[in-house]
N, C-alpha and C positions, 0 to 999 in steps of 0.2 A: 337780511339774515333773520329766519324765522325761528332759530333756535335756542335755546340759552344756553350758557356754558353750564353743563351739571355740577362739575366740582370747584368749587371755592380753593378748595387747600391748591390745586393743582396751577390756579391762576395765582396764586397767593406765592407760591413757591417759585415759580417761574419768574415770577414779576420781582422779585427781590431777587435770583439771581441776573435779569437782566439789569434792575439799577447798579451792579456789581459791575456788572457786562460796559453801564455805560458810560460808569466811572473812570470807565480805564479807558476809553474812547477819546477822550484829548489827547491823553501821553501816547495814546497809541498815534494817535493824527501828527504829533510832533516828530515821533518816530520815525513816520514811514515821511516825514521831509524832511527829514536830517541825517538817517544812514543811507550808504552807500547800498546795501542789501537793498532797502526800501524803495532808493530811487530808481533801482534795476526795473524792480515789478513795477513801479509806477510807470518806465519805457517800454516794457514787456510784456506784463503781462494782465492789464487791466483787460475789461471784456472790450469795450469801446473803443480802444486803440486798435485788441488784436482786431478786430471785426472791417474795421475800418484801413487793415493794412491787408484784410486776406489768411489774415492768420488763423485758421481755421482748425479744427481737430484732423479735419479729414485729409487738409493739405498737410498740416505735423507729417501724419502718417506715411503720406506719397514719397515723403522726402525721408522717408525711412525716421523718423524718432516717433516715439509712443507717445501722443499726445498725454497720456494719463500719467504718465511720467514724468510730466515737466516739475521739476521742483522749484520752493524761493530758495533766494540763496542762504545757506547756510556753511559752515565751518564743518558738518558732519555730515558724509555721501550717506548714512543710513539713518537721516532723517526720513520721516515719513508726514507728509504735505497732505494736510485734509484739503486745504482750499483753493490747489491749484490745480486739484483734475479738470481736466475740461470735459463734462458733460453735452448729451444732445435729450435730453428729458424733455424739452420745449420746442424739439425739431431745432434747433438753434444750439449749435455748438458754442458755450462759455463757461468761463470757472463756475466751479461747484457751490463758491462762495456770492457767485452775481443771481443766483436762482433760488426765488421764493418757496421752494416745497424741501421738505424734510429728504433728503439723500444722502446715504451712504456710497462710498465707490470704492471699491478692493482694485489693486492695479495689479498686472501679472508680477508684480517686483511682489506686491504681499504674497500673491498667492504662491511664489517661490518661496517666500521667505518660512512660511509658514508651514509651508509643504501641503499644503493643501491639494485634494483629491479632487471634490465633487461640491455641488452645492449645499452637502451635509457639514462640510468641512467648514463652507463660509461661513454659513447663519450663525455660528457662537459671535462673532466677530460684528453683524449688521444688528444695532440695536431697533429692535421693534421687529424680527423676522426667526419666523420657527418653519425648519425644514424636521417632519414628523413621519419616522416610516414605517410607524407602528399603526396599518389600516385595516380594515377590514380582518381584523384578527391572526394579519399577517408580519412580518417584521422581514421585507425585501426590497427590492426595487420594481417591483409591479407600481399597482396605485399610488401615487404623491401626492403629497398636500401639503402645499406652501402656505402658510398664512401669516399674516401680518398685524399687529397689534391687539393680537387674540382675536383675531375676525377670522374663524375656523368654517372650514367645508365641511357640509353635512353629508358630503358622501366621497369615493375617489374620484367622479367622474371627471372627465376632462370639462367637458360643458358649467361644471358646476364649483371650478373651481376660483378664491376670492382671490387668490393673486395668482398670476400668471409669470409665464416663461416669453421675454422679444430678446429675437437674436436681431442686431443689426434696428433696432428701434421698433422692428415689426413683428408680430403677435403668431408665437408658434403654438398653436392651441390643444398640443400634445405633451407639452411641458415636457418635457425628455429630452436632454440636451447631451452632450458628450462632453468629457472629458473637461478639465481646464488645463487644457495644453494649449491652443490657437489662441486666447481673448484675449485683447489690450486691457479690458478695465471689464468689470461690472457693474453699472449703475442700480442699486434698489433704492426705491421711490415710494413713499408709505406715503399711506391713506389714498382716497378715491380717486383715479387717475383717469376716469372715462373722456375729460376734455381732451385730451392730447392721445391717448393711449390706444382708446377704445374699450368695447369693450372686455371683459376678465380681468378686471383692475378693478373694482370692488372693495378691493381692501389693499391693494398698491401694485406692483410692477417689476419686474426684475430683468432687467436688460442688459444682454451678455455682446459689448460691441466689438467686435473681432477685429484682428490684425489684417491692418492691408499689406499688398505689397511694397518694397522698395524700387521707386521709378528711377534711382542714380546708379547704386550700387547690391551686388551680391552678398549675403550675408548668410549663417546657415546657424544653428545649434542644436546638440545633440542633448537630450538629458535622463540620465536613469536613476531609480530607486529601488534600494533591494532592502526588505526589513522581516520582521520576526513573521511567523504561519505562510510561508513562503511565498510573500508579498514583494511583488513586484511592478515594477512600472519601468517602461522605456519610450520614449518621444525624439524624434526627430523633425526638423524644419530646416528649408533652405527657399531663399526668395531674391529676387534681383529683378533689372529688365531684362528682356528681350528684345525691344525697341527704345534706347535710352532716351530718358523723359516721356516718352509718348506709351508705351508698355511692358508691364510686368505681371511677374508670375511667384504664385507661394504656393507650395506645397509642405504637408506636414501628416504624420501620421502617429501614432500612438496607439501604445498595447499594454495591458492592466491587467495581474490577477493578486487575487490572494486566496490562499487555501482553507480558509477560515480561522476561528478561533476560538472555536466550543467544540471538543468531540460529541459523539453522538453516543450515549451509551447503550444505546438500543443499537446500534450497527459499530462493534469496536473497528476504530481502523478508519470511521469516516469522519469529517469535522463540519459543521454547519457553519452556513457564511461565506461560502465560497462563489465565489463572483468575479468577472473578468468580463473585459470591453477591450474591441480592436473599432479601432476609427482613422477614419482618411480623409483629408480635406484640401482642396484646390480654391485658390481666390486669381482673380485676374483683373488689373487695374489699368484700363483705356483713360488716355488723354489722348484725344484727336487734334483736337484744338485747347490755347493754354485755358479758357474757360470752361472747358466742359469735359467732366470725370464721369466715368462708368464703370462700374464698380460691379463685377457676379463672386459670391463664397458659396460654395458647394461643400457638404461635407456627408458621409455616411458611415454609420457606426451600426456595432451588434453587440447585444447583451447576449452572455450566456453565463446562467448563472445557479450554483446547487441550489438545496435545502437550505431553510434560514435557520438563524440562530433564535428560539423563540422556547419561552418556557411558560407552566400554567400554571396558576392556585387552583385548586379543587377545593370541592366541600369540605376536607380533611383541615382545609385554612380557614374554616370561617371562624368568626370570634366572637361576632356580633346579631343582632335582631337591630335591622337597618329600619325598622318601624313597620313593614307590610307585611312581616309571617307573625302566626300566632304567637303569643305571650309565653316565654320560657323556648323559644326557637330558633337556633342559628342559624341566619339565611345567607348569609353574605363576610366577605373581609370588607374590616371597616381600619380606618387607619393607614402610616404609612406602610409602604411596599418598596422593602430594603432588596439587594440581591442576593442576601442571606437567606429569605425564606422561600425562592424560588425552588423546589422540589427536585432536583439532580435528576431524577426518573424522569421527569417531566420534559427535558432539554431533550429530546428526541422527535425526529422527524422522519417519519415512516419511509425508507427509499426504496418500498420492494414495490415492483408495479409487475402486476399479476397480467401476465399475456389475454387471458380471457378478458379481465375488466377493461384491457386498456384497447383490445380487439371491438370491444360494446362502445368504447369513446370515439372511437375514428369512425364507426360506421353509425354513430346513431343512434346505436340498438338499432338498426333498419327503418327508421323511421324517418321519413321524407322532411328535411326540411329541420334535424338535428344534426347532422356532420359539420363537422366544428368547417365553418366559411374561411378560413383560413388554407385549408388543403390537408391533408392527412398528414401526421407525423412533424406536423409543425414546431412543436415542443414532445420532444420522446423522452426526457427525463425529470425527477423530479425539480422541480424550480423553475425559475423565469427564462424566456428565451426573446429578445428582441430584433428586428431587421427596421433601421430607419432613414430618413437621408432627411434634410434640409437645405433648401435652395435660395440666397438672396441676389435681388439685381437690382442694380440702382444707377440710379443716374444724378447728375449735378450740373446743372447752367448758371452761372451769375452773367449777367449784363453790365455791361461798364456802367451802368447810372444805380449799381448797387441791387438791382432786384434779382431774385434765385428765384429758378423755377427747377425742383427733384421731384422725382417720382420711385416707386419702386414694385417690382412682381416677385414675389415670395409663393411658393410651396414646399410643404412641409407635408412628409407621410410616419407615420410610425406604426409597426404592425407588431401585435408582442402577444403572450400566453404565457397562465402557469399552466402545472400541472401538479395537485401534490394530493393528502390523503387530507381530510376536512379534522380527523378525529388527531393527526397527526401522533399518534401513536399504531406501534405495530398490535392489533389484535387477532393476529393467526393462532394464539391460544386459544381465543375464542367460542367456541361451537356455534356455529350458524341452525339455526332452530328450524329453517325452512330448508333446508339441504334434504333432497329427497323427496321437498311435495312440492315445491317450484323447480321446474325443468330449467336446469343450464345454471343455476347460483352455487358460488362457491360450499367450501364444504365446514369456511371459519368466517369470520364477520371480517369486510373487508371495505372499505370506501376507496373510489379515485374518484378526484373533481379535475375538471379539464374547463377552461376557463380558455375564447379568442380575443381578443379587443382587436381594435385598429383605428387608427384619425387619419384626415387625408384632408388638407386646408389648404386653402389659396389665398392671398390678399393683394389687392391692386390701390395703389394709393398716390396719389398724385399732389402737390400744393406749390402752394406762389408763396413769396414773400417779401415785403416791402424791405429798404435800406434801413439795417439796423440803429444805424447811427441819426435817423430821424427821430426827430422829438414824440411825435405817431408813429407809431411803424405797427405793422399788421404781416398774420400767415393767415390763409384761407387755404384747408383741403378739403380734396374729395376720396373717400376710403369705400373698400367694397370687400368684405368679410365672406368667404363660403366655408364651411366645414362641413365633414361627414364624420359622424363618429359611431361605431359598431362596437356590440358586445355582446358574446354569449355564454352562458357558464352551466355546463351541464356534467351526470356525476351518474357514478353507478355506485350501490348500498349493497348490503348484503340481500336485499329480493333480487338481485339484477339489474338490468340498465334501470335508470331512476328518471330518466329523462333531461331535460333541461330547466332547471329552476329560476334562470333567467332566459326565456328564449330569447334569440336572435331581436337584438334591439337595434334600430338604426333611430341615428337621432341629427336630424341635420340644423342649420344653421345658416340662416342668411344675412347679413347687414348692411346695410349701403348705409353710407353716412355722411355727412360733410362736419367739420369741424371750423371754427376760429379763433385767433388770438390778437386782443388787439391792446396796446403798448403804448401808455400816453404818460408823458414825464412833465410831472404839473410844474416839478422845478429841479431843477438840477440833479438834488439829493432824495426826491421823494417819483416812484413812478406808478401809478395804477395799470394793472393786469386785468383783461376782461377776457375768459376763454370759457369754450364750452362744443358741445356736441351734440347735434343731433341726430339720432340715427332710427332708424324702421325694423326692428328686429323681427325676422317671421322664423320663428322656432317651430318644428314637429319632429315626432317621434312616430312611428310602426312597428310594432310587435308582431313578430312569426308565431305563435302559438303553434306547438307540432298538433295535427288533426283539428283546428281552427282557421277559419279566414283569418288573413293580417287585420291587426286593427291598428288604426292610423287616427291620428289627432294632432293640430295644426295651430298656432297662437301667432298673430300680430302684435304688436305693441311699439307703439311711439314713442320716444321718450326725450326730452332734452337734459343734459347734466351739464351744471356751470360750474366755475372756478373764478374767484374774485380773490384779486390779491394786491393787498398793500404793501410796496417795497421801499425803506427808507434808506436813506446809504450815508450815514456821516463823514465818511471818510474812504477811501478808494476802497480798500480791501475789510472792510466793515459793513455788514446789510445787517438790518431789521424787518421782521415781513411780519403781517397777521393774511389767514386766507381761507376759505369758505367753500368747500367744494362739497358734490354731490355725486353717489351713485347709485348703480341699479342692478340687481340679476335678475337674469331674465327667466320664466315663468319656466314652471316644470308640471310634469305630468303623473298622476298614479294610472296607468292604463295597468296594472297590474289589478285591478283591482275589476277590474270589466270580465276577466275570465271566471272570476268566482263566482256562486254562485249566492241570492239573496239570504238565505240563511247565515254561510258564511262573513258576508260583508255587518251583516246585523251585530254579530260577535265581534267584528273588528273595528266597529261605529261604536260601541262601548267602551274601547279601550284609547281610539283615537278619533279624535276631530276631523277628517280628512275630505277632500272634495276631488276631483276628476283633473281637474285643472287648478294646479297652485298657483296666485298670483306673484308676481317681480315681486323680489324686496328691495327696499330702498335704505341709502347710507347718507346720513347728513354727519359733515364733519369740521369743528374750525381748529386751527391749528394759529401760533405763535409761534417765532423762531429769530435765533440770534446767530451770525455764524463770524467769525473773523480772527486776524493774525493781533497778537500782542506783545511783547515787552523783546522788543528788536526781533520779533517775527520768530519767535524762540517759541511760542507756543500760539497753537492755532484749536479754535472751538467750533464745534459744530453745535446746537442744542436746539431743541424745541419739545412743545408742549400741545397736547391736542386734546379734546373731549366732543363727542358725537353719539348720535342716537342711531341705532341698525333696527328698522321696524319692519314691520312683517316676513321677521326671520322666519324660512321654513326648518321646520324641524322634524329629523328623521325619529321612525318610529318602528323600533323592531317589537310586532305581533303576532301573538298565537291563535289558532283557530282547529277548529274540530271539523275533518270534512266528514262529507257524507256517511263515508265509508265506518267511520269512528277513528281515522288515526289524525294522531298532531302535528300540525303542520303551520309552519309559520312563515311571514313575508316581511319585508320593511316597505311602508308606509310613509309619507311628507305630509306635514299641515304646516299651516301658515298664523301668523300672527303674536310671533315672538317678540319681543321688546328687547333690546339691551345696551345700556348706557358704556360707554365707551372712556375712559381717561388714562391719560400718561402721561411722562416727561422720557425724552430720549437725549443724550448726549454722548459727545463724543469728543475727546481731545487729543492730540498730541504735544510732545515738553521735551524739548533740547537742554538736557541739562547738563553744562559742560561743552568740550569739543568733541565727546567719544560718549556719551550715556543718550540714549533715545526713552521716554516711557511715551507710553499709547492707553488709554483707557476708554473703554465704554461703561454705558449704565444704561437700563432700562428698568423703565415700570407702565407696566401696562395693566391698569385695571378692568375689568367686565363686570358685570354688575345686572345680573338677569334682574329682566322688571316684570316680562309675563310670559309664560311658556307655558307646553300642552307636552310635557312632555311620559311617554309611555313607559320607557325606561325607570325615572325617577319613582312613577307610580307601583311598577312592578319591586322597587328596592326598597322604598320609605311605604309606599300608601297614598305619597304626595305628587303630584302630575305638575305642580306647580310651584316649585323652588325659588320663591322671590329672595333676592339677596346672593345667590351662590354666585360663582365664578365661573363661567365655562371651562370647557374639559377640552384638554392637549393642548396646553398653550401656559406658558409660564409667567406669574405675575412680575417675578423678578429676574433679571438675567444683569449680568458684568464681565467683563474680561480686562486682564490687566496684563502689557504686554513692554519687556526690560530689554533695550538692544545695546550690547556695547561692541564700538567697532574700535581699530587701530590699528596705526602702521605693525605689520609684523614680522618680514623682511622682503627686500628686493621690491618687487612692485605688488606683493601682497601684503592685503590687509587681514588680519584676526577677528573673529568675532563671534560672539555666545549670546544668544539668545532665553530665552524663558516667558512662557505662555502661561496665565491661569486662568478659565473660565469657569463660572458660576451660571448655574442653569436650578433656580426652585421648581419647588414639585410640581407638576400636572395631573390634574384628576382625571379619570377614566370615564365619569360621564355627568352630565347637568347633577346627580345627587350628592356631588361631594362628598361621597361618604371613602373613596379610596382614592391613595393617591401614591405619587413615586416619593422615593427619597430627593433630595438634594443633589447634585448634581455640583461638585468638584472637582477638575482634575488637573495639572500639569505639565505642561509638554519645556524641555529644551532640547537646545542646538548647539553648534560649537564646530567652527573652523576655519578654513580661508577660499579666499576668492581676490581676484584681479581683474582685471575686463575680459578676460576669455574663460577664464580659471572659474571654477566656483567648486568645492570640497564642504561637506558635515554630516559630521555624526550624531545621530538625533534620537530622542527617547518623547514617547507620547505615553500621556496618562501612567506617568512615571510613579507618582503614588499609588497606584494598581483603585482608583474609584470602582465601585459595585453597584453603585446607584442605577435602577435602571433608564431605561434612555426611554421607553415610551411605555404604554398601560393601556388596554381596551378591555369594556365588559363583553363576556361570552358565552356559549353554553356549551352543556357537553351531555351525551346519554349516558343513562347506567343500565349494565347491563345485569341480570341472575346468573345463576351456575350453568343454566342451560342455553344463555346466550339469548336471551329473550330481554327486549327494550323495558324496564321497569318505569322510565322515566328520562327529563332532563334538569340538570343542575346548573345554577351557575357561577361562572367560574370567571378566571381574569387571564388574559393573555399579557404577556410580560415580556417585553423587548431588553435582553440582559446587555449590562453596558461593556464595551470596548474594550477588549484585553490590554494590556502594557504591550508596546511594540517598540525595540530599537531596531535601527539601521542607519545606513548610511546611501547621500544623496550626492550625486554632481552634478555637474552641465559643461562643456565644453562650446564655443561661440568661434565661429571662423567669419575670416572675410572682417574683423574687426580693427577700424583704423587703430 
């Protein structure tokens, strides 16, 4: 290991909570040989026994129980079991607590309990994970950006993003996932996961393993949600065999909307935030023979969704001189950004679409080679429209002398588009200044941006693996990545069609790779991990330019990323790991910069560092961790600590330039060679207190610590390009949640129960200059009802103290215009993701077919 650990305090603090950790490690060893609870898992459910009986996650499953479900035993059915899920992180299904890397796992029992929607819903709950839907200055479900211990994407793009979305362990490189109605568990996996993972793990991994079917018996449930802005949700599932023991079948479907929850006061009568998904999903599970499982989940879902809920600060908020306008000049807000100051006027989002502009969007403006590649009419309203499906197939051999040999074929399409107004205010007061000397432009100032994407990925992946229960034991695969990813965003202004300001981008992706893991237990309680990947990544990109040849450009690159990990085990249901891993994104491209002309690039080589070809950046990361059950398995810990260096961070760069013509015109721009030091502690626990009280706690601290940047922004807000010291931007140094379950008999064969949620989310700054940031971030949610094994009833309230804090922050610009409708200039401003209204309602579920 070539790295040193940056923070002292962070190794300082960890290392005294683990002498805590390993103080309690005898009583706990005595423990778990002297109760009955203790001796169960020691028959049940250590990794080594299950592995060596067949007791697999996958076979849980055939046999109809949720492997992530298994609990110890306890005195109270609403405990909640950090270290008996059984994960496959390592292609090898075992407790959560037998695996060296930092994991969270949410089991569908959480995500009912919580009520949980979408992966927006999880990440309060996954310490080290920010799901951020405040992009590109919009605030929907278009672009996402999952990040992981502030290791933030520098753009939406799919290719470019540091954690990613595996359904079923394999890598959907659309991230766009449906619903949490089908998935047994979700595994998330922080820090660099390229040995195992592949690549889009950069900064960790998020792996959503879905329900198989029942190979014994039929089972079926129903379950709906009706709450405040006429939010709804209804899900149904029913699964059984067809051919007992040998095949089954699950079907499941699900339908979501909610009418918003900001009116729009520029359109009274309409509400922003309105969003709704219908999804359908089939799985089918072959046993031919008792050894050999095959496994296909099919699922396809559609977004359609309004106008978001998005508000601005304007010039009218600035307060400050952020250091780069003149002396006595307010250029910018500095400070926090409460939802108080968000501008009422401002919370509006344009929904008139003008027949003429939107007539110039479908065709082009006539122009060859701008018709949105998606097909005309793809998206006809304002807001997001999706069409996706996902495909997984797998197979399973074991051999009687212990050896497995799975493979799997995955594809995955997602095709989606907005459509909305850039200026997101109605300017038909306006006057349009060229109306009458440019043929065909409206008669008031008017913008529509129309925007296609699409990803279309395949993966083939195949591996062996030795008998676990061997003192050696090893997996070797062979992986093979293809992706296509398109995107085009074009827009008409008040001259007319405007063209397309991203043409028609394709960006493809190839990887073949083989990976290893090799497993050597020097004694009993101590085992060394040796895993890693090497893969051939051949990246390119071709640009459509309308009345341009395609320009094309094309990157190899070889990379290997390791993972070495020390596993210590003093006792069955007690590990200790230290482990060193590495990663890489792969190279990216400014071909944007190839259509300009040398004058123009001169102006933008002043403002940014930039080259043609950005090289990989690389992640070096070491991590400590402790995880295990303690004082009669009453309380169970998850915790770990990490610090790592991300170099040659590229860094986006939104810049201005003067064309030919004389007008202002601006692009974003990557350069490379950002530095930034990485440290945290993450933990997690759960505490049985009593026979009926449950609490559950997380905590995060994840610190970033810019060491060298080039960045354009900063320079444009301070004077400074180079912010050594700040915090990166979208991403919280602090986050906790604290979660109180109390159940009890309540009559006949139901039980009562009331819950209460609080999550803690600090501020995020808006960009590397720290100078604006959000408020604080408090809110809490309860529950309250009954349930029985078919039954389940409650009444629930979220963000019951009504928080205002907002949920996300980006810098932006906006024009101003004269009396006569004439461009004076651009200003900048802050786009403002306003936080989550209070919502009660009420939830149930119904379960047939239950013994």
């Amino acid at each position: 290991m070539n790295m040193k650990i940056r923070s002292g305090a962070v190794v300082l603090a960890f290392a005294a909570g683990a002498i805590i950790f390993h103080q309690a490690t005898a009583a706990a060893q005595g423990q778990q040989q002297g109760t009955p609870g203790s001796q169960n898992q020691q028959q049940g459910m250590t990794d080594t026994q299950d592995q060596q009986q067949g007791s697999t996650a996958t076979q849980d499953q055939q046999q109809g129980v949720g492997a992530a479900q298994r609990q110890p035993t306890s005195t109270a059915a609403s405990f909640r079991s950090l270290t008996a899920v059984i994960v496959t992180a390592t292609k090898v299904a075992k407790p959560i607590v037998d695996v060296p890397l930092a994991i969270t796992a949410i089991t569908a029992s959480d995500i009912q309990d919580a009520g949980m929607l979408d992966l927006q819903d999880v990440a309060p709950y996954i310490p080290g994970l920010e799901d951020q839907s405040q992009t590109v200055g919009r605030n929907d479900r278009g672009f996402r950006d999952y990040s992981m211990r502030g290791i933030i994407a520098e753009n939406g793009l799919d290719t470019r993003q540091t954690a990613n979305i595996f359904v079923d362990g394999v890598l959907d490189f659309s991230g766009d996932t449906t619903a949490l109605s089908d998935v047994d568990h979700i595994e998330v996996v922080k820090g660099p996961q390229a040995a195992y993972f592949g690549i889009g793990t950069f900064g960790g991994a998020i792996n959503y393993v879905t329900r198989a079917p029942s190979l014994t018996h039929w089972t079926g449930q129903a379950n709906f949600d009706a709450g405040s802005y006429d939010e709804r949700t209804f899900s149904a599932s029913v699964n059984g065999p067809i051919i007992d023991d040998r095949l089954s079948i699950r079907l499941s479907a699900r339908s979501y909307y909610t009418g918003g929850d900001y009116p729009d006061p520029g359109y009274p009568g309409t509400e922003l935030g309105q969003q709704s998904t219908e999804s359908q999903s089939i799985s089918l599970l072959f046993k031919p023979i008792d050894n050999l499982s095959i496994r296909s989940y099919n699922t396809y879902f559609t977004d359609d969704d309004g106008a978001s809920a998005n508000g601005e600060l304007f010039a009218s908020s600035y307060n400050c001189n952020a250091g780069a306008a003149p002396p006595g000049t307010l250029n910018y807000h500095c400070g926090e950004v409460t939802g108080a100051m968000i501008p009422t006027s401002s919370m509006t989002n344009s929904t008139y679409i003008d027949p003429l502009a939107y007539q110039e969007l479908q065709t082009g403006g006539g122009i060859a080679g701008d018709a949105p590649f998606l097909g005309p009419n793809f998206v006809n309203h304002i807001g997001v429209e999706r069409h996706a499906w996902t495909s997984r197939n797998q197979f399973e051999y074991d051999f009687t002398n212990g050896y497995e040999v799975a493979g799997a074929v995955a594809l995955d399409s997602n095709r989606w588009g907005f459509l909305l107004s850039n200026s997101g205010i109605d300017a038909r007061n306006i006057p349009n200044p060229d109306y009458g000397i440019i043929a065909g432009v409206l008669p008031y100032q008017y913008d529509l941006i129309i925007s296609n994407q699409s990803d279309f990925d395949y993966n083939l992946d195949l591996r062996i693996s030795s008998p676990s229960k061997d003192r050696l034991n090893w997996t070797v695969g062979l992986d093979y990545l293809n992706d296509l990813t398109q995107g085009q965003t074009c827009g008409y202004l008040f001259f007319g069609y405007a063209g397309c300001f991203t043409p028609l981008e394709k960006l493809k992706n190839s990887t073949p790779s083989i990976y290893e893991a090799i497993n050597y237990s020097i004694l009993p309680t101590l085992t060394l991990s040796v895993e890693g990947r090497y893969q051939i990544s051949t990246v390119g990109e071709t640009d459509f330019p309308a009345g341009a040849p395609p320009l094309g450009v094309s990157n190899r690159s070889d990379v290997y990323t390791p993972r070495l990990s020390l596993q210590y085990k003093p006792a069955d249901r007690i590990t200790y790991y230290i482990s060193y891993a590495q990663g890489t994104l792969p190279v990216e491209f400014n071909t944007n910069l190839a259509v300009l002309s040398a004058a123009e690039q001169a102006q933008i080589a002043k403002q940014a560092n930039t080259t043609f070809v950005v090289p990989h950046e690389n992640m070096q990361m070491e991590e400590i961790g402790a995880k295990g059950d303690f004082l009669h398995n009453t309380l169970e810990i998850l915790a770990d600590a990490y610090a790592g260096i991300w170099s040659n961070r590229h860094i986006p760069q939104n810049v201005s330039f003067t064309t030919p013509e004389g007008a202002l015109s601006g692009i974003q721009v990557v350069s490379a060679g950002g530095i930034v030091d990485l440290h945290g502690i993450e933990l997690e626990a759960s505490y049985l207190l009593g026979e009926h009280l449950t609490l559950h706690a997380t905590a995060d601290w994840a610190e970033t610590d810019i060491r060298k940047t080039d960045s354009a922004d900063a320079l444009l807000l301070t004077g400074n390009s180079d912010p050594v010291g700040k915090q990166l931007p979208l991403y919280p140094a602090e986050t906790a949640t604290f979660t109180a379950t109390y159940q009890r008999h309540a009559f006949g064969d139901f039980d009562g129960f009331a819950r209460v949620d609080y999550v803690y989310r600090s501020k995020i700054y808006d960009d590397e200059a720290d100078v604006a940031w959000t408020a604080p971030i408090s809110t809490v949610d309860i529950g309250f009802g009954i349930s029985n094994e078919r039954y389940r009833v409650e009444i629930y309230g979220r963000n019951i103290g009504d928080n205002t804090a907002p949920v996300g922050l980006t810098r932006t610009a906006y024009s101003v215009y004269n009396a006569a409708g004439a461009t004076t200039g651009s200003l900048l401003g802050l786009d403002v993701s306003p936080a989550y209204k209070p919502v009660y309602g009420i939830r149930g579920s119904i379960k047939f077919g239950v013994d």
